[in-house]
C-alpha positions in Angstrom: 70.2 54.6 -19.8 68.9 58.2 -19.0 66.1 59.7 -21.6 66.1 63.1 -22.5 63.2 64.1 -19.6 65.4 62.2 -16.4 67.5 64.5 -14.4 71.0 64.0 -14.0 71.2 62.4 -10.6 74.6 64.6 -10.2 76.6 67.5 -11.6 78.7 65.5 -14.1 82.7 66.7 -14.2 84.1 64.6 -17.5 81.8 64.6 -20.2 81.8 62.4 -23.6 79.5 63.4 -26.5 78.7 60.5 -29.0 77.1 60.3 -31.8 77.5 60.1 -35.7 79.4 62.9 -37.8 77.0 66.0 -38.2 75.0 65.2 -35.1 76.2 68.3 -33.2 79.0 66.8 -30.4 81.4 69.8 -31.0 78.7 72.2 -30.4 77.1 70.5 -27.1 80.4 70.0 -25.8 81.4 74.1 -26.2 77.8 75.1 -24.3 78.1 72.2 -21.7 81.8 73.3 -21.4 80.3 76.8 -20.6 77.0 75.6 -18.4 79.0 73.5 -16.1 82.4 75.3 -15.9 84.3 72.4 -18.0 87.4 72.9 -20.6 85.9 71.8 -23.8 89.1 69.5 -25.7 88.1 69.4 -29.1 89.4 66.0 -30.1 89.6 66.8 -33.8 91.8 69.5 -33.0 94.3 67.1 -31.1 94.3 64.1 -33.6 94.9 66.8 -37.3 98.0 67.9 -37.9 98.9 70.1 -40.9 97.2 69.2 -44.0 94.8 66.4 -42.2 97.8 64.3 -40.8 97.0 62.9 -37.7 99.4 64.0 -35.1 101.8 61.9 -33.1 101.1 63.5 -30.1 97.3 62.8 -30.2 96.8 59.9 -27.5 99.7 61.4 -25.2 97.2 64.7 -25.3 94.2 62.8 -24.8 96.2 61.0 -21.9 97.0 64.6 -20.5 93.4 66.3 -20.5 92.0 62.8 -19.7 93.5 62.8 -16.5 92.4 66.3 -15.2 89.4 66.7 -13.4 87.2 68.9 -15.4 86.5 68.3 -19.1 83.8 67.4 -21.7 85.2 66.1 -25.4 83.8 64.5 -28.6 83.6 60.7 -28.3 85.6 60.3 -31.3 89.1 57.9 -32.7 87.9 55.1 -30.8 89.7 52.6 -33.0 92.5 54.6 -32.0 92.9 54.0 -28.6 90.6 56.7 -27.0 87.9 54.4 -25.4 90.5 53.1 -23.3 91.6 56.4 -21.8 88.6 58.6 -21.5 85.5 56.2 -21.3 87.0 54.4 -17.8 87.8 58.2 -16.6 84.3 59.9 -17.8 81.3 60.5 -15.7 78.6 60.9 -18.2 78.0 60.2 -21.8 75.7 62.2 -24.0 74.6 60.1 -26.9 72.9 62.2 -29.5 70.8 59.6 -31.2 69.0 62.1 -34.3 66.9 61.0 -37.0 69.2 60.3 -40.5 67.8 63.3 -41.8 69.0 65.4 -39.3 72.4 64.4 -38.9 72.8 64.4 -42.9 71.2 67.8 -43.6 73.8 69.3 -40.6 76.5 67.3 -42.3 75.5 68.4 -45.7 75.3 72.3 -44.5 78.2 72.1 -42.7 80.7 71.0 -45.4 78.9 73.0 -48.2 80.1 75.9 -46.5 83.3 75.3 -44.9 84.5 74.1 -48.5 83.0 77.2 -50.3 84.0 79.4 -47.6 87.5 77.8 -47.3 86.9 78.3 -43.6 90.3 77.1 -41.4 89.5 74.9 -38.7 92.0 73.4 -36.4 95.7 73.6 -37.5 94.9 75.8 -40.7 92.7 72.7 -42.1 90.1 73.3 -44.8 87.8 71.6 -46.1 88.6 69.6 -49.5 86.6 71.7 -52.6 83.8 70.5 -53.5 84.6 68.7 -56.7 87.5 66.5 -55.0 85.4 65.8 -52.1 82.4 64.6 -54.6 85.2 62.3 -56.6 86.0 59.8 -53.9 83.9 57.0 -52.5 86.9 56.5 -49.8 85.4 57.1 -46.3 88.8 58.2 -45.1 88.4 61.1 -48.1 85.2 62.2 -47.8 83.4 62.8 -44.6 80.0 62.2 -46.3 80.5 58.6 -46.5 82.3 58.3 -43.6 79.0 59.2 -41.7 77.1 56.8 -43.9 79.2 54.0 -43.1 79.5 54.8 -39.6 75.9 55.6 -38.9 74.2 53.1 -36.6 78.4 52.7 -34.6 77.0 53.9 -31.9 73.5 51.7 -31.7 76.1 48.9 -32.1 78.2 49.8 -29.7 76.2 51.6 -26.6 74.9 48.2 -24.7 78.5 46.8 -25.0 79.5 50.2 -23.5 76.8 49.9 -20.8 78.0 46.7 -19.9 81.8 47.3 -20.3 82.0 50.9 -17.9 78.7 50.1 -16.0 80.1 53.5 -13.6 79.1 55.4 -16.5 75.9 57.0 -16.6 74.2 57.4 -20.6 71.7 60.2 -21.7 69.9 58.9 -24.9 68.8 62.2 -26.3 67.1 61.1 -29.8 66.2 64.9 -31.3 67.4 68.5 -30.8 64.4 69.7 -29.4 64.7 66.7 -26.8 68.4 67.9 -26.3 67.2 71.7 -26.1 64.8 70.2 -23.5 67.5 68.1 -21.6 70.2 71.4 -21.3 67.2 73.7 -19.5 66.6 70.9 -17.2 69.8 70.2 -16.3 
């Protein structure tokens, strides 16, 4: 595994960003997407439907971009089936590994605004208002415990990975300012 001061012993062509809810994988993946001339697929965009329901088509479009030559996605809807199409095709996972505090203070932000703001995301989605959100301890409900539940996943889950696609190369970047660091180097 590759820390945040290693260069990248190539130029990378499929991409997958872990890490927990809030940590920032949509937004690297846009700017690598632009650095290294990649099609960002945002996977939340291809897995919500209308109104939050997942769509049908999700793993036949994951399928499609998967087996193009030049992308960077979220590592995301692995119980769903995506480890076994993108992780054997990828060339480098980016793990963003942030302090608790971090990744809840972005998550926090984040869904403060987009509910208040009824901003539209992918498919004419918005956030749930405040008040519902703050009503449900369901994890499928309300993406603030969701990202508690799910927080130390990818801690679990990364030497399996190692072990399991050992063609994949792993950048451990555990702060911003060690990601910040990482893009300007690479």
């Amino acid at each position: 595994m590759l820390s945040a001061s290693d260069p990248l012993p190539f130029r990378p062509q499929r991409v997958l960003i872990a890490g927990v809810t809030g940590s920032g994988k949509t937004t690297l993946a846009r700017r690598l997407a632009t650095k290294w001339d990649l099609t960002h697929h945002e996977i939340d965009a291809l897995h919500h439907g209308p109104n939050w329901t997942p769509r049908p088509q999700f793993l036949d479009d994951v399928r499609a971009f998967a087996s193009t030559e030049r992308w960077v996605t979220e590592w995301q809807y692995t119980s769903k089936g995506t480890d076994e199409i993108v992780t054997p095709r990828a060339q480098l996972a980016i793990w963003l590994d942030y302090p608790w505090h971090v990744v809840r203070g972005r998550l926090v932000r984040r869904t403060l605004q987009r509910s208040i703001l009824r901003t539209k995301m992918f498919n004419d989605n918005v956030e749930k208002p405040l008040w519902e959100l703050l009503r449900t301890r369901d994890p499928e409900e309300n993406i603030l415990v969701w990202q508690s539940r799910t927080r130390n996943n990818w801690s679990t889950r990364m030497p399996a990975i190692q072990e399991r696609f050992p063609h994949l190369t792993i950048v451990r970047l555990p702060h911003p300012r060690a990601t910040e660091r990482w893009l300007q180097a690479n």
